[in-house]
N, C-alpha and C positions, 0 to 999 in steps of 0.2 A: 465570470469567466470560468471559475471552478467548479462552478455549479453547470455549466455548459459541456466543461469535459468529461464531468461523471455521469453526466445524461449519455452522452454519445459513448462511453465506455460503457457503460449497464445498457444501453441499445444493441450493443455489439455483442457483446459477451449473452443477453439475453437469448439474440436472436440467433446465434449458436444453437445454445440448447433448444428450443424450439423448430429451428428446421432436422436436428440430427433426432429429435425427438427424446432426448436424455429425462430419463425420469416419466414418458410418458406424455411429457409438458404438451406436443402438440395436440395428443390423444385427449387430451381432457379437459382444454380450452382454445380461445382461438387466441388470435394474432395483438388483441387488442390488449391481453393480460401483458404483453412483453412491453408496449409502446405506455401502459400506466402505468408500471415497474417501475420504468425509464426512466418515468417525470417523475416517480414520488423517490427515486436510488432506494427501491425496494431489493427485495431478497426472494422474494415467493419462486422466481425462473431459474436465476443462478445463485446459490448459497454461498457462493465464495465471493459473491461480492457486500457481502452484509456490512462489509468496513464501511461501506458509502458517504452514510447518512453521519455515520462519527466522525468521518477522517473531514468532513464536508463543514460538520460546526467547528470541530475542532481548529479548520484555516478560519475562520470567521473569527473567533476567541481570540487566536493569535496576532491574528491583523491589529485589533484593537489595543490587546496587551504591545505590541510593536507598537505603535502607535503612541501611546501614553507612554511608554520605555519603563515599563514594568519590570523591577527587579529581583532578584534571585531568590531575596524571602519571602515575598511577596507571592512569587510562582510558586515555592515550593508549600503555602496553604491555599492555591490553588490546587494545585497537582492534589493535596491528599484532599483536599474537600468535596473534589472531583471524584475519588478512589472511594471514598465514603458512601458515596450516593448507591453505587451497584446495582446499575441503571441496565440488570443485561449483556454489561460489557461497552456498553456505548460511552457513559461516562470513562469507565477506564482507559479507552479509546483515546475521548477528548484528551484524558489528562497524559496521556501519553504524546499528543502532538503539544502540550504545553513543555512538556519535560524539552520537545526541541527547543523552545524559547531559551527553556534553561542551559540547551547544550552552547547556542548562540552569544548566550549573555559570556558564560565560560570562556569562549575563544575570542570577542573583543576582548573582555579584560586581561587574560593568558597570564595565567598564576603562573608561579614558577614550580607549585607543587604537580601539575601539569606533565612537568619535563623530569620528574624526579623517578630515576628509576626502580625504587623502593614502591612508592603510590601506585606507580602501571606493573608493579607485578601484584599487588595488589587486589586492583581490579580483574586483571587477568585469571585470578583465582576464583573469585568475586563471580565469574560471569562462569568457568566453567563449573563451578559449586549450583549455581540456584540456576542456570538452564534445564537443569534435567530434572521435570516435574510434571504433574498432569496439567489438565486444564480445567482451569478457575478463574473466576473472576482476579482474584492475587496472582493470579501463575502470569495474566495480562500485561498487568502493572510489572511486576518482578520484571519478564522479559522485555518492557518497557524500558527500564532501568539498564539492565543489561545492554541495549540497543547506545545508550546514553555512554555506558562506560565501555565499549569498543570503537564509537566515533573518538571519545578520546584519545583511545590506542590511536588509533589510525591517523590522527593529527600529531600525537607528539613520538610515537615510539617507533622509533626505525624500522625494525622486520614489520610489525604493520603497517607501516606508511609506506613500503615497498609492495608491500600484498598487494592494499588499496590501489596501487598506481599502475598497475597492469592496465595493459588498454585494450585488452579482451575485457576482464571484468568489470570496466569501465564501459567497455560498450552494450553489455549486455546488461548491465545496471542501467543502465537507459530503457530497458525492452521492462520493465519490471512488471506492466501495467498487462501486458500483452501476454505475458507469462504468465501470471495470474488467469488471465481470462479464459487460457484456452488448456491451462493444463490438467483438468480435469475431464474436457471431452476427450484432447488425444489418449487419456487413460482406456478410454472404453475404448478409442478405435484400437489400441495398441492391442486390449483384449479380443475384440472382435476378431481380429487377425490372426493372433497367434492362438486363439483361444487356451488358454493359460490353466485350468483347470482341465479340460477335457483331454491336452496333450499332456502335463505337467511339464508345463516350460519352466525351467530357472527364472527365480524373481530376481534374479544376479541380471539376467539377461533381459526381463522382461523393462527393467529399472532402468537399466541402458539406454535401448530402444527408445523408450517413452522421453526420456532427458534428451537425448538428440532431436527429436522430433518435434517436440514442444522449443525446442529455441529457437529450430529452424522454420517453421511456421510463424514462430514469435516474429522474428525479423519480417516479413513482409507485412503482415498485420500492425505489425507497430509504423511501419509508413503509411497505409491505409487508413489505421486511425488518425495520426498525424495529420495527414493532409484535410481530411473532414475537418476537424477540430480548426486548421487554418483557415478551411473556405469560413466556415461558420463562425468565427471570431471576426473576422473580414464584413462579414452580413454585421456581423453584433455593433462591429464597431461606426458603420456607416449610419444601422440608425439610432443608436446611440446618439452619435453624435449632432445630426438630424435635430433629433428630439429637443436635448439640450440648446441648440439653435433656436429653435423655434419657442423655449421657453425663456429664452434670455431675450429675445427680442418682441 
């Protein structure tokens, strides 16, 4: 089923770029390069979805590692053996959805060092210190890390636990997928429009523009893709089950 939803997301997001023509994409192949993309959670159409194929093993890893109740030291020579590899960034990737395992294991067992208001400012320092870096394969991981010790904040430390709770950023934290997908083409339409260099519009303004537009497009696409994703789990699940039938008896 994960592997269902990143098809139909890199379908989407493909064939964006594709009909808008971004990069050229429809100039210089046809339709079938977006639909083999799709199946393999390629990159060649849209580069912002290169996560695919890592975020895609890394729920597979996880499952298992859930599964056997793999614990915290155990993940964390995971995570760096993973980080060691320097697979591209894709390992990095992986080891970055195992650190969730890690964040997981943290809040059943809920230390008390957790709630200690010394530790969370800590952290807080922690993540605005090593945020700010190029990108690297470590810059991955690092922000990985960082991602680990702000879900903290956000469980145990009041003014974050208030942020988090907002039900704007709460609903729009649902759109994440949608967001991603489309907010590089409204970039070029935002350009197209105001054309940005030929007038010298404010990037103040131009910034603006584009953040409104991309959310508000976000929302309807995120029910669009949604409901695909439910007819086609619906299909899955029917003969799936079918299948299974048929070989039980």
């Amino acid at each position: 089923k994960r592997y269902i939803y990143f098809v139909i997301a890199d379908f989407f997001i493909s064939s964006i770029y594709y009909f808008t023509n971004i990069h050229g994409v429809r100039t210089e192949n046809n339709f079938f390069l977006v639909i083999g993309q799709s199946l393999m959670l390629g990159e060649l159409v849209a580069g912002e979805f290169w996560f695919a194929r890592a975020f895609f093993m890394g729920s597979i890893l996880c499952l298992f590692l859930g599964k056997f109740n793999v614990k915290i030291p155990i993940l964390i020579v995971i995570v760096l053996a993973l980080v060691s590899l320097d697979m591209e960034y894709t390992a990095t990737y992986v080891a970055n959805c195992v650190l969730g395992c890690i964040v997981n294991e943290l809040f059943e067992k809920d230390y008390k060092v957790l709630s200690n208001k010394t530790f969370q400012l800590v952290l807080f320092v922690l993540v605005y210190v090593l945020v700010k870096r190029n990108n690297s394969n470590i810059s991955y991981f690092i922000w990985g890390l960082c991602g680990l010790f702000l879900m903290i904040l956000a469980k145990y430390n009041t003014i974050f636990n208030r942020l988090c709770d907002s039900s704007v950023l709460s609903y729009f934290g649902q759109k994440t997928m949608t967001i991603l997908m489309i907010h590089i083409p409204c970039l070029y339409l935002v350009d197209s429009i105001l054309k940005v260099k030929e007038n010298n519009v404010s990037l103040l303004l131009v910034g603006i523009i584009w953040f409104v537009i991309v959310h508000a497009m976000a929302i309807p696409l995120d029910f669009l893709l949604n409901q695909i994703v439910k007819l086609v789990y619906t299909i899955y699940g029917s003969v799936y089950t079918k299948i299974t039938e048929m070989f039980s008896n």
